[in-house]
Structure formats: structure tokens, C-alpha cells
N, C-alpha and C positions, 0 to 999 in steps of 0.2 A: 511305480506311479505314485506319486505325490496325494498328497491327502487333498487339495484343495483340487489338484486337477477327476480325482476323480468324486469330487463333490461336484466338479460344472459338467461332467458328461453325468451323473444321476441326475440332473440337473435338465438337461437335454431330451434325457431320457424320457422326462416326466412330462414332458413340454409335446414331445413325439406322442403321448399316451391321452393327452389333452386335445390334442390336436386331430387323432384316429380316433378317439369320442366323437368330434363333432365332423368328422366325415362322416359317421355311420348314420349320421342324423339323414342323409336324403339316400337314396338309390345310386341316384348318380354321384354321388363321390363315395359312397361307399368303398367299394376299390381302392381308392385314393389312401383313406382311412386306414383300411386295412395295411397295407403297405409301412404305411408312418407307425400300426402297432408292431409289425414285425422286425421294423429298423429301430425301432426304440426298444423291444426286447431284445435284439444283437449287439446293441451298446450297451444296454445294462447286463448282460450273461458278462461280455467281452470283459470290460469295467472292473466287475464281480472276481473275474479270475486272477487277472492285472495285479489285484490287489494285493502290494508287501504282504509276505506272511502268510499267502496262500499256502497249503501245503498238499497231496494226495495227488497232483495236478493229475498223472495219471489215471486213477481211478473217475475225477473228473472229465476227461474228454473221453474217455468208456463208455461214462454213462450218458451224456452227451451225444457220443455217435448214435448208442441202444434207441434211446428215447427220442431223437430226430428219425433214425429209422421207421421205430414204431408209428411212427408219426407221418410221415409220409407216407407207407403205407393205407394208414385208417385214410387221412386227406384225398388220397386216389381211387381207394375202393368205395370209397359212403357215398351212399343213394342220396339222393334230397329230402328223402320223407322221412331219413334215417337223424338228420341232425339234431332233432330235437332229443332221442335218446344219445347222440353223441356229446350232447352239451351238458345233460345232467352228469353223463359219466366221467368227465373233464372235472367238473367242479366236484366229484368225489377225490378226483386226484389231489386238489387243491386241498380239500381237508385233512386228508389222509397227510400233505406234507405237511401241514400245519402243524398234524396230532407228532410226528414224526420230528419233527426241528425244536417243536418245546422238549421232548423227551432228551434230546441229544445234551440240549442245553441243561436240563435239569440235573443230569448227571455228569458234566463235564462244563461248570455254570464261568472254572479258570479262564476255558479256550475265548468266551466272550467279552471277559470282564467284567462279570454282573457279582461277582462274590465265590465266595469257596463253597464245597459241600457242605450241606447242611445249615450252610451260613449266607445264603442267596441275598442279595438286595431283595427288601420289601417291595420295593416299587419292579422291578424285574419278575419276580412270584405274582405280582398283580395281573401284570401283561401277561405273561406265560399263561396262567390258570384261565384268563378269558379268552384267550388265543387257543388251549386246548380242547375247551370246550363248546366255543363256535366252530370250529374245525374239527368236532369228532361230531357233533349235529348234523355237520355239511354231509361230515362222508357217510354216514349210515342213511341220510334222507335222501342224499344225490342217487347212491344205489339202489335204492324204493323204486325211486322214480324213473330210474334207467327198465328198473328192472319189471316195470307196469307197462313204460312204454314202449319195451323191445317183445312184449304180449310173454314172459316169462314166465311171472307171476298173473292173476287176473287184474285186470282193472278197477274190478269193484272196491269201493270203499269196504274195507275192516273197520265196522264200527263194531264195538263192546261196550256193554252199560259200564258207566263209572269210568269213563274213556279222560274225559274232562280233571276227572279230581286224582287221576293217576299221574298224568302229564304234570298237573298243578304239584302234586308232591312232589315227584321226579326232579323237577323243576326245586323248588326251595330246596332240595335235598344236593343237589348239582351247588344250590351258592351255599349252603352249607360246608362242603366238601373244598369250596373252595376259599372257605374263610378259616378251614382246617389247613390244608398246604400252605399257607401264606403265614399262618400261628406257627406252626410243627415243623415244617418242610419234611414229612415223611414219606418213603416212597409209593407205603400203602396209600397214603392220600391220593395222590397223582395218578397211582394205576384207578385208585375209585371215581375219582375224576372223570377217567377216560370211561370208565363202564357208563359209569349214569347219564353223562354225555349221548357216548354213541346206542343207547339203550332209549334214550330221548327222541335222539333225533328219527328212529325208526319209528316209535310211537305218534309222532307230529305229525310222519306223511301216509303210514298204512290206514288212516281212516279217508282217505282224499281218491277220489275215484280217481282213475288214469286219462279219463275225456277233458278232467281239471287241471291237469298238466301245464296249461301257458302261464298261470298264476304261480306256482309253484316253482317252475323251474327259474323264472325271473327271480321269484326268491331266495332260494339255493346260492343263484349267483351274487346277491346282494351279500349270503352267511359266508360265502366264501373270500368274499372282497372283507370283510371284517374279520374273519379270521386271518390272512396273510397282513393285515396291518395290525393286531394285536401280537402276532409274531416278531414282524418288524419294531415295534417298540423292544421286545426281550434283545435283539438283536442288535441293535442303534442302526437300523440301518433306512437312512431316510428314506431312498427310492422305494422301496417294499413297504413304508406307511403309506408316501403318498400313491401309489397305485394302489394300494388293497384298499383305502378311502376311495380313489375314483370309482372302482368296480363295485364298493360297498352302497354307496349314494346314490350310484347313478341304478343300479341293478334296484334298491329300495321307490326311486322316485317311479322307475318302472313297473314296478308292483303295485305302487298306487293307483296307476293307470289302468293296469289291467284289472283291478279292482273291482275300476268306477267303470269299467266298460263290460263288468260281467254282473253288479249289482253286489257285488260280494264287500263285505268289510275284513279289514284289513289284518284285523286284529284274529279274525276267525283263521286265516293264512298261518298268521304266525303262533300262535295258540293250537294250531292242528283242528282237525273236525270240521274242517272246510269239505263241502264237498256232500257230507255223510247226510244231508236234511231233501239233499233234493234226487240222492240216488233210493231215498224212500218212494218217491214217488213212481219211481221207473219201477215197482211192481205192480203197480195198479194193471187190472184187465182194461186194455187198450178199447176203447170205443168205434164200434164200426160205423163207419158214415159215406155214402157216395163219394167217390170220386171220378173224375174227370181225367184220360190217361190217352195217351196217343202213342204215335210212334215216329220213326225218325222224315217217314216223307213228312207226312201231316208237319212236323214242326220244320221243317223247311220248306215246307208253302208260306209259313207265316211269318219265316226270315227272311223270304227274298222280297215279300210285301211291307217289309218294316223302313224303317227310314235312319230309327235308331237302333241301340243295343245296347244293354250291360249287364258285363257277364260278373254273377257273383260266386267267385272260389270259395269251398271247403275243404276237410280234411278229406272227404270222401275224394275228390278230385287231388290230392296226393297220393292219396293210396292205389288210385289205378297209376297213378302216373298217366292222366291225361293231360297233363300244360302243353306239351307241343303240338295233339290235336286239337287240343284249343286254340293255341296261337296259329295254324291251320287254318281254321275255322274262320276265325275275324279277320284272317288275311282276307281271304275269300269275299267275306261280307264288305270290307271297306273296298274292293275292286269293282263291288257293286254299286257303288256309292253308298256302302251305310255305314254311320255314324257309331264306332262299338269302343265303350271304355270297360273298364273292371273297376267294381267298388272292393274294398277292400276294409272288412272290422278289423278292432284290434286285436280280437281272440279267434280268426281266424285260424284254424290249423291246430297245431300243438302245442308251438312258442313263438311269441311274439316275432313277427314280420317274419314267418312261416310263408306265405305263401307270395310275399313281395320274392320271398327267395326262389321259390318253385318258379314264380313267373321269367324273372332275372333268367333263369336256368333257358327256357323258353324263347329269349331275345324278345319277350314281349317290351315294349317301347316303352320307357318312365313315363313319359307324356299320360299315354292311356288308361296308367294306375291311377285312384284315388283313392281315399282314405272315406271313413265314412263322416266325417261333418262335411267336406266338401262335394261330396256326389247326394248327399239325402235326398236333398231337395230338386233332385233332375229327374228323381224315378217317376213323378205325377206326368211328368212329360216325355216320357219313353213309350217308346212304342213295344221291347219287348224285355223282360230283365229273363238271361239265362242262368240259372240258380241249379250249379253245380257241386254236388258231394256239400254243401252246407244246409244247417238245418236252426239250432235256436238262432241262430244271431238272425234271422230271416222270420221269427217267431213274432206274428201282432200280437198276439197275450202278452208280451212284455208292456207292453201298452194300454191293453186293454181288460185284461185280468184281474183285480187287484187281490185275488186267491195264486196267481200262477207265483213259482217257485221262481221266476224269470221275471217278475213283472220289476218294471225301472228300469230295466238290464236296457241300456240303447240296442236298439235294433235298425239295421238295414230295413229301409222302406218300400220292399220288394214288391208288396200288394197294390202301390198304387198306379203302379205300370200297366198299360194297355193291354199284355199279356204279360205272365207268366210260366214260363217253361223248367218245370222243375226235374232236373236230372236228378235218381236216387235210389238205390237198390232196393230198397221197400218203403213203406210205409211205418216204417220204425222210428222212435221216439232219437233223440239225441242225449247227448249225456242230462237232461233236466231229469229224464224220464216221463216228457209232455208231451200231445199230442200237438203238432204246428197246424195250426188252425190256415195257415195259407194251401193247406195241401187241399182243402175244403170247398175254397173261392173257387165262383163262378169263374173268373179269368186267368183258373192256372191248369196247364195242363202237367200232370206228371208222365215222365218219360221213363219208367222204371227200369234199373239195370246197372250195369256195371259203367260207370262215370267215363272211362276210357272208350268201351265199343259202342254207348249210344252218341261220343262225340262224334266218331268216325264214320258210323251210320250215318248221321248230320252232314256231315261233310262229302261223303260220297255223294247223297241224296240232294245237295247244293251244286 
């Protein structure tokens, strides 16, 4: 294969990865998306091998078979509630090969062209040493996080005093090390590289409780898109700039989002110690106060007299795997003629569009999702909001607190609906460690219990 012919399929390739970005933007092309990223990665593997000068070919289609196997597998067996620990542990891979391809190249710097041992291009030690050590960050933080949200290790934030000025050393210590490699090119540097790196990166995510997970793994995915494109510079290999740039950018703009929609700043993410100020709070002795509780007839007397409905999902309603008696449920109610959407936050769940996916899974109809700028303002005029396994994003102290840990945070406008039905195993705080003052309100009634049998309760009693 010709040098330029396989500059216009990386070319294609990138175009395919451009194009599966902006399918993933709605529900309904999603699909579509997906597709164009898996044809654009079979061009670029294809491309990749094609290339003069390849050589190993068979230890390449080995590995190849191994790792599509592997892969197939995970894609057949993973739950829906599971993907969010299946995505941090993905983007560990990606670090890991990042840590893995600069090493190759360090020691064998001929096979690329970047210089002789010892005698690297400057500008190649540049990329390599930032490419080693966003991709030894990735991988020890993607594991954190795999390993909080697969219930492993505990959830709770590891905060320790002097947490901040450790990381900050660590930190100048890392560009230290790597303004040493780039002077010296010694091996000891590279290996210390890799320590205070992947030493790093587990320090940035053990103080970050596991409930803070949709910030975090969006960010994982951003270090990982900047690691495979710091790679791709040691490498000359355009395609692998510009994808690790798309998945870098696009995974960063995404972390802003989930940011602004959790109240959090950004810099606290990327600095580590996100998370650690408001799992103080989840000690405090919980406040006892009346509430208002019913059961499954009682709240189907008051759905067959409603008109409208909107059901708002949380992680609690993944973790039973109620979305099918869900989608059940509003079948039933719209035969009634009632009116039933789903609001939908963006910190829903565990990672970002968590629970568009759980729904997806469900055959619930795009139509009836909404996001929450567009549903806010319907809830004053609902007759009931069904408020499933979620709990801060449904939090008026965000609003009305200006002490709450949450306050700013946008919130679903759950309270101003005619009723209230709140499905939820207790009356326990959410990851803020706050009491949700709607559990309180005169027009909510709580339906305590496991998210899956009080839906199905509902729906028999329907």
C-alpha cells in the first residue's frame, strides 16, 4: 500500500470517527454512530497492517483474534448497570497501551525513526514523556474507578490531611522527571516517569467518593484521548493524533457539562479531592421528620386519576433493573389516556446518558425522553412526577439552601407537581450526604422499597 493511498483511508477513517461523534449526539442515531465508529476503526486496524514494512503479522492477528474474542464476550455478557464500570476499565486499557508503545519506542526509538538509543529526537522524548504520563494517570485512575464502581473496593472518599500538597508535589515532581528524560534520556528516568505517574493518578481518584463517578469517568475518557494522541505524535501517525484529539476534546467539553450540572468546578476533577467536602457531610446524624408513605394501591388510585405523568430515573432504578416494569407501567397508563414522559438529568446514573441507555434497553420511545432544560418547566403542570431510585438531582436545597453542599447544583423540578410519588429503599441521604427536603413535602408520598417490586406492585395494582 502506497503512502498516500493509506494517508486518504486514515483520512476516512477520521471522517467515520467525526461523523460517530455526532451520531451519538441524539438517541435516535446513535446506532447509526456507533456503526460508522466501528467501520472507521476496521479501516484504520485494516490500513495499519497493510502498511509496507509491517512485520510480526502473525503474532498480530493472534492478538487480534484474543482481544475481539475477549471482547465479544464482555459486549454479550454486560448488564446495563454494569457499563459504567465497563467504561472506566476500557479507558485503563487505553492508558496502559499508551504506558506500553512509549516504552517500546524508547528502547527500540530505530524501528520508528525518531533517533538512536540514547540519542532520541528532542521533540519525540517530548511527546513520548507527555504521552507516558497521561496514560499511566489514566490507567491507575480508570482502575480506582472501575474498582469503586464494581463495589470492590468501598465508595467512600480516601481523604488524608495534606492530600492537596502531596498530589501538588507529585505533580511538579512528574514534570520534573520529565524535563530529566528529555536532558538524559536515561532509563531510570522513564521507569520514574512511569512510577510517579501511575502513583498520581491513583492519588487524584482515591479521595472521590464512587456516587461521583459520571464526572470522573467522562474525565478518564478525556486523559485517555490525550494520551493516545501524545502517543501518536512519538509515532507520526496522524490517525491516532486525530482521534486521541477527538476523544480528548470532546470527553473534556463533557466534563464541563457535567461539572455545571453537578455544581462542581472543574479544576477540583482534575486536581483530585472532588467529591471529599461533601462525603463529610454524609456523617452527620440524619434528622428525623414525619413523612408521608403509602403503598402500591394507594399510588395507583392516584395514577389512574392523573391526566399526566413524569417518571424521573435514578441509579436506584438501574440497580433493581426496573426500566422494563417501568416501560410496563407507562404502557398501561398511556392506554388510559395519560399523558407520561421521563425527565432526564445529566448526572443521572453513573455516566453520563446512563440512563437514556437503561431506557433505550427498555424500547422506551425517544420521543418521551427529555432532558432536563426541556421538561423543567412542565412539572408546575403535572399532575403526578414518579421519582424512581433518584434522589439529589430531585433535591430543592439546591435551590433553596445557600449552606446545602448541593446548592446551584440544577435540579429536576420534581416538587412542583400535583403529586409526588417517590419510589426509594429508605429514607437515606444520596451521595451529598443531605437530607432531600422533597421527602418532607406535603404532596409526596414515599413508596419505600426495592425500585423494581414497588414498580410491579404499581402495575399489577393498575
Amino acid at each position: 500500500m502506497t503512502g498516500n493511498l493509506a494517508a486518504l483511508l486514515y483520512l476516512a477513517s477520521s471522517v467515520c470517527f467525526i461523523l460517530a461523534l455526532r451520531g451519538l449526539s441524539s438517541p435516535e442515531s446513535a446506532r447509526r454512530g456507533n456503526l460508522l465508529g466501528i467501520f472507521g476503526m476496521a479501516l484504520a486496524i485494516g490500513t495499519t497492517v497493510a502498511t509496507p514494512g509491517m512485520i510480526s503479522l502473525p503474532w498480530i492477528a493472534a492478538a487480534t483474534l484474543i482481544g475481539g474474542a475477549i471482547g465479544t464476550v464482555i459486549a454479550l455478557k454486560i448488564q446495563m448497570t454494569a457499563l459504567p464500570q465497563l467504561v472506566a476499565a476500557f479507558h485503563s486499557l487505553v492508558g496502559a497501551a499508551a504506558v506500553l508503545v512509549a516504552a517500546a519506542a524508547y528502547y527500540n526509538p530505530e524501528a520508528l525513526g525518531i533517533g538512536a538509543r540514547d540519542h532520541i529526537h528532542t521533540s519525540s522524548l517530548i511527546e513520548m514523556a507527555i504521552g507516558t504520563a497521561i496514560g499511566a494517570v489514566t490507567f491507575t485512575g480508570s482502575v480506582v474507578a472501575f474498582a469503586k464502581l464494581q463495589g470492590l473496593v468501598s465508595g467512600a472518599p480516601l481523604v488524608f490531611r495534606g492530600q492537596h500538597l502531596v498530589n501538588a508535589l507529585l505533580g511538579a515532581a512528574t514534570i520534573a522527571v520529565c524535563i530529566w528524560l528529555v536532558v538524559d534520556q536515561q532509563p531510570c528516568a522513564f521507569w520514574a516517569l512511569v512510577g510517579l505517574s501511575l502513583t498520581l493518578g491513583l492519588l487524584l481518584i482515591v479521595p472521590i467518593g464512587g456516587a461521583d463517578m459520571p464526572v470522573v469517568v467522562s474525565m478518564l475518557n478525556s486523559y485517555s484521548g490525550w494520551a493516545a494522541s501524545g502517543i501518536g505524535f512519538t509515532l507520526h501517525n496522524n490517525l491516532l493524533i486525530i482521534t486521541g484529539a477527538l476523544v480528548g476534546s470532546s470527553g473534556a467539553i463533557l466534563s464541563y457539562i457535567m461539572c455545571k450540572a453537578m455544581n462542581r468546578s472543574i479544576f477540583n476533577v482534575i486536581f483530585g479531592g472532588f467529591g471529599g467536602e461533601t462525603a463529610a457531610a454524609g456523617g452527620a446524624k440524619q434528622e428525623q421528620r414525619p413523612v408521608k408513605t403509602g403503598n402500591a394501591d394507594d399510588a395507583a388510585f392516584i395514577m389512574k386519576n392523573a391526566s399526566s405523568v413524569i417518571i424521573v430515573p435514578g441509579y436506584g432504578m438501574a440497580v433493581a433493573q426496573a426500566q422494563h416494569a417501568l416501560r410496563e407501567m407507562a404502557d398501561m397508563l398511556k392506554k388510559n389516556g395519560v399523558k407520561v414522559r421521563y425527565a432526564i438529568h445529566p448526572v443521572a446514573g453513573r455516566m453520563p446518558g446512563h440512563m437514556n441507555v437503561l431506557l433505550a434497553e427498555a424500547n422506551v420511545p425517544y420521543d418521551d425522553v427529555a432532558e432536563l432544560e426541556e421538561i423543567n418547566r412542565d412539572f408546575a403542570m403535572t399532575d403526578v412526577a414518579y421519582v424512581i431510585g433518584a434522589n439529589d438531582i430531585t433535591n430543592p436545597a439546591a435551590r433553596s439552601d445557600p449552606k446545602s453542599p448541593i446548592f446551584g447544583m440544577p435540579v429536576l423540578d420534581v416538587e412542583k407537581a400535583k403529586t409526588v410519588l417517590f419510589v426509594k429503599r429508605s429514607l437515606a441521604s444520596g451521595y451529598a450526604g443531605i437530607d432531600n427536603e422533597l421527602f418532607y413535602r406535603d404532596n409526596t408520598m414515599m413508596l419505600l422499597g426495592d425500585a423494581k417490586k414497588v414498580t410491579e406492585d404499581l402495575l399489577k395494582a393498575l
